[in-house]
N, C-alpha and C positions, 0 to 999 in steps of 0.2 A: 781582226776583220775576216769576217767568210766570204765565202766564194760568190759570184755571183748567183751561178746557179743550185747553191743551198739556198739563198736568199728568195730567188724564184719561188724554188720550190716549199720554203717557209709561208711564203704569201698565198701559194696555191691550197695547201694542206688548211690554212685559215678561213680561204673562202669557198673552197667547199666540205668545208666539219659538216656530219650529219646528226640528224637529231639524236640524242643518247636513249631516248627510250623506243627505239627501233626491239621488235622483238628479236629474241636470239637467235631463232631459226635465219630471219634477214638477215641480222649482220654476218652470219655464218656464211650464208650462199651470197652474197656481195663481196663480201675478202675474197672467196674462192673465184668469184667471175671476176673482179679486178684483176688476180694475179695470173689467172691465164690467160690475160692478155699481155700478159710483160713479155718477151724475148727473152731467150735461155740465147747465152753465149753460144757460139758457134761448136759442134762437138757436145754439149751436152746430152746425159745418156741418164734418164731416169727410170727404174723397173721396179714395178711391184714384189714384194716378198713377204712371208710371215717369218715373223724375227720372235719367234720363243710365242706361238698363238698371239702375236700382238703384229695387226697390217701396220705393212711400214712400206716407204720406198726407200732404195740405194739411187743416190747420184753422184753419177762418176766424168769427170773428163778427162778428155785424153792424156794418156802418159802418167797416169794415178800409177801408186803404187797399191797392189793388191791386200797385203799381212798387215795393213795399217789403216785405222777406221777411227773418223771423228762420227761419235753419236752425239746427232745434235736434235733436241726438244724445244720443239717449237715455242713461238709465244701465243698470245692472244687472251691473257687473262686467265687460264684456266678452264676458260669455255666457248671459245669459238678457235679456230688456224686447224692447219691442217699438214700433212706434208705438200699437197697442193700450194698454200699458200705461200711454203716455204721454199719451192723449189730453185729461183733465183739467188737468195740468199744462198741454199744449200750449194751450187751449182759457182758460185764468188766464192763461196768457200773454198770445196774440192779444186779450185783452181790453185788460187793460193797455196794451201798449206801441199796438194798433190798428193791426196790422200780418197780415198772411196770416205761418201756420206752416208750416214743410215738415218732416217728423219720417221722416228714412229708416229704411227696413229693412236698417238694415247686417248683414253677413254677421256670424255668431257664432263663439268660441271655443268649443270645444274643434276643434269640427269643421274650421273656417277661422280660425287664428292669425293674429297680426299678420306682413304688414300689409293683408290682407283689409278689415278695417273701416276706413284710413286710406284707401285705393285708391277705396272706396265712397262716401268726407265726400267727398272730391273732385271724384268724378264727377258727385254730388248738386250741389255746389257749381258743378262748371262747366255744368252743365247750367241753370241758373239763369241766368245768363249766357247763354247760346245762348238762352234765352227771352226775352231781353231786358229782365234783369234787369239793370242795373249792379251790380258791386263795391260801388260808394258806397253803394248800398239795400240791402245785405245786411248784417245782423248774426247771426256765428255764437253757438252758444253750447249748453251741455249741462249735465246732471246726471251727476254722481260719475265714472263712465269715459266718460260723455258729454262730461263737462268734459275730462279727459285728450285725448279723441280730438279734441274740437274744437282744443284746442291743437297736438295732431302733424298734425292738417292744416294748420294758419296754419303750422308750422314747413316741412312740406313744402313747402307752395307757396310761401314765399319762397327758400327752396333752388332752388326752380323757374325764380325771378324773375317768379312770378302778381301779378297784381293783388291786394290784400289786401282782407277786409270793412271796413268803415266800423270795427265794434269788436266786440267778443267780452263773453259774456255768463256767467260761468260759478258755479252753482250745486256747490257743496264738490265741484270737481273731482278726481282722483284723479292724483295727478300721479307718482306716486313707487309704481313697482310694485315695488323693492325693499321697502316696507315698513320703513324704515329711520327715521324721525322716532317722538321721543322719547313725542308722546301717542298711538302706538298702547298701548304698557303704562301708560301714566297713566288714561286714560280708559275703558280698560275694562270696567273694571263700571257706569260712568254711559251707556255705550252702548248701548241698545237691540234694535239692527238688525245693526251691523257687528261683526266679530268677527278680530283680526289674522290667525288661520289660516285662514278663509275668504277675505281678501283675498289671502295668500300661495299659496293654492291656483288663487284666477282668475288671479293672472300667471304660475303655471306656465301654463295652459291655452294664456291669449293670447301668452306669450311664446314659444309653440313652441318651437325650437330656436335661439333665439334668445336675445340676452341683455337679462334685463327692467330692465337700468339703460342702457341703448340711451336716447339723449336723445329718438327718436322715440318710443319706449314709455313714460319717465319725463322728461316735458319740466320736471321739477322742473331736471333735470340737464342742459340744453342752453343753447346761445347763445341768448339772449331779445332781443338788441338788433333793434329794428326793425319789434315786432312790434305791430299796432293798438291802438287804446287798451282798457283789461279794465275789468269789474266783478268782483269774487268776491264773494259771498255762503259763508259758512261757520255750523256751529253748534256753539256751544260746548263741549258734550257730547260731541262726536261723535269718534272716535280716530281721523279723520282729516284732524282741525282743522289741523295742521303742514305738511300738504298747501298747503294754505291759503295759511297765514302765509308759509312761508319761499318759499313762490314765488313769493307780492306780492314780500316783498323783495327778490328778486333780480331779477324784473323794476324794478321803480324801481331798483336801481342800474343796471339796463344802460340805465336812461332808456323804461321805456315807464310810459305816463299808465295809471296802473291804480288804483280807487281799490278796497278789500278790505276787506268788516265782518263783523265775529263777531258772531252772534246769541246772549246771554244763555242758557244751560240749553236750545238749542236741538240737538237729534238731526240725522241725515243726512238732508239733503234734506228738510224740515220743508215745504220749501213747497207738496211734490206732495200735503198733507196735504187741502188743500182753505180755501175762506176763511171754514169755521167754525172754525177757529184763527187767534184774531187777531194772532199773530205771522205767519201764513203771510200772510194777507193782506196786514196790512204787508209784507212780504219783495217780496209780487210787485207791491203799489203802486211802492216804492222803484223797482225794475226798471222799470216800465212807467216814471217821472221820467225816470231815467236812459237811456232809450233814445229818448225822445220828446227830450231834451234835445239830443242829438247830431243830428238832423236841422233842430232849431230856431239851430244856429249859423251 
């Protein structure tokens, strides 16, 4: 049974879905004017920076620890969000875990295909390092193609032979831009938000001329031995729950420590909802244990 006010807010997000073939510039500058209207927690401190030639913002609240930084990459398909859009979410974050955020501006699809936004976690990423961040104090992590992307960076840079983050943090990643798992037509109509042709449309975009079952584009599909330890957070409802599932699985068989929960009648990415959903709170408490845990071993 959910809460009531997931429920509300399940009925809300239903009755006003907008038409999907909005152009991109729209839906771009719509997320961005929605989410500056949300409220940042009390003490939120968000600042512009160039993180390795790639704009980003840091957001911190109070009592953050400095030498320790979650990079987190946003979602939105690969071609609309922003760190604007993510600032809330970023900002529940740094609360929790009580760590400084860095939320880049990765380059967008249509315009800049893959692998523009892999090339960009990177540079965010080594540039953290040149700050004099260790490896060991970074935890990556992202929402829906956030999650995806964070993945094809840890995949690149062990192809690199880099230094890996301490572990990865990933909110209903999107792992599989074939679109091929069983609950995108099962879930369908209990989905709110996502919609299969809409997601089959962003891996045209980001996939360019390229091919979107590429294990760097769909790390459902690649060699996972080796890779830091995972969280995933997924929502039950959401038709991109198999994302999910079958990629815990196949990481545990190739041996990585990943632990992976379904949330009950929860939609995509519930947690950027805010923590007047008391599932979302739980979601981003969970996270902040789990990330606080890894530095207390």
């Amino acid at each position: 049974m959910i809460s009531r006010e997931a429920q509300t807010e399940i009925e809300r997000m239903f009755a006003e879905r907008k038409p999907a073939d909005r152009p991109i510039e729209q839906r771009r500058s719509e997320w961005e004017a929605d989410a500056l209207l949300r409220a940042l927690p009390d003490g939120a401190r968000f600042t512009p920076v160039e993180a390795g030639g790639v704009a980003a913002e840091w957001m911190a609240m109070p009592g953050v620890v400095d030498d320790r930084v979650f990079l987190l990459l946003h979602g939105g398909g690969y071609n609309a969000g922003s760190p604007k859009t993510h600032r809330r979410l970023a900002a529940d974050l740094s609360q929790a875990i009580g760590m400084r955020v860095l939320v880049p501006d990765y380059r967008l699809a249509p315009e800049y295909p893959f692998p523009a936004g892999v090339d960009d976690a990177i540079k965010a990423y080594r540039w953290l390092a040149s700050e004099g961040i260790p490896e060991r104090n970074i935890v990556v992590g992202g929402d829906s193609a956030g999650g995806g992307l964070a993945l094809s960076m840890l995949l690149a840079l062990r192809e690199a032979g880099a230094r890996l983050p301490r572990a990865a943090v990933l909110i209903a990643p999107w792992t599989d831009l074939t679109v091929s798992s069983e609950s995108y037509e099962r879930l369908r109509r209990r989905d709110p938000i996502i919609t299969p042709e809409g997601l089959r449309e962003a891996g045209v975009w980001y996939a360019g001329a390229g091919d979107p079952a590429d294990p760097l584009m769909s790390p459902l599909f690649a060699d996972l031995t080796g890779l830091p330890p995972m969280l995933i957070h997924a929502g039950e409802d959401e038709v991109m729950v198999d994302d999910s599932r079958i990629f815990a699985d196949r990481a545990k068989a190739a041996g990585v420590d990943i632990t992976c929960k379904i949330f009950p009648g929860m939609w995509h990415v519930f947690h950027g909802a805010g923590t007047g959903i008391p599932e979302a709170r739980s979601a981003i408490d969970e996270i902040g244990v789990y990330v606080r845990s890894l530095f207390a071993r």
